[in-house]
C-alpha positions, 0 to 999 in steps of 0.5 A: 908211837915213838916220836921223831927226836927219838929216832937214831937218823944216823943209823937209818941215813947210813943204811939208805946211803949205803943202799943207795951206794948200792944202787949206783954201783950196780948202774956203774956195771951195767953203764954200756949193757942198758941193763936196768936192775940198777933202777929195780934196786933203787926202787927196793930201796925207796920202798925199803926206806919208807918200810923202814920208817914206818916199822921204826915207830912200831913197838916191838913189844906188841909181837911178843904176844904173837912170837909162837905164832910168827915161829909156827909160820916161818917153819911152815915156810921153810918146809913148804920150800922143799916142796914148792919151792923153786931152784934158783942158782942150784939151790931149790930155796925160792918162792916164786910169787908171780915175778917176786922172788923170796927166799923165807930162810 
């Protein structure tokens, strides 16, 4: 495990500020609607945050033992798409996982 001094903060403080520049941008939007998806995206990007910085510790290397496993998956997911797959804006490239959405391409 990696430890804090060498993280690079600049770059992870940019991307969770300019997540959360995100967040306030689409709250601007939807100021006289009541909508909520401002609150959803700030709840991604906490979740992302902390997702972030445990992954940052992680040693890449290690996946390099499984990387023709991960390849495997991932095509399995982008055929299965074809055929589970839910259409979303015109496009049939979505699973739907009981109200989460993800899009494997």
């Amino acid at each position: 495990m990696n430890d804090t001094k060498n993280f690079d903060w600049f770059l992870i403080s940019l991307v969770i500020g300019i997540s959360s520049f995100g967040s306030l941008i689409i709250y601007s939007t939807q100021i006289y609607k009541n909508g909520t998806d401002w609150s959803n995206q700030l709840i991604m990007v906490v979740i992302g945050s902390i997702i972030l910085l445990a992954l940052s510790n992680y040693r890449y290397e290690l996946l390099l033992k499984y990387h023709w496993l991960i390849y495997a998956i991932t095509n399995m997911m982008l055929v299965a798409v074809i055929f589970a797959g839910e259409t979303f804006n015109g496009a049939k490239s979505w699973f739907n996982l009981d109200g989460f959405q993800f899009q494997p391409s």
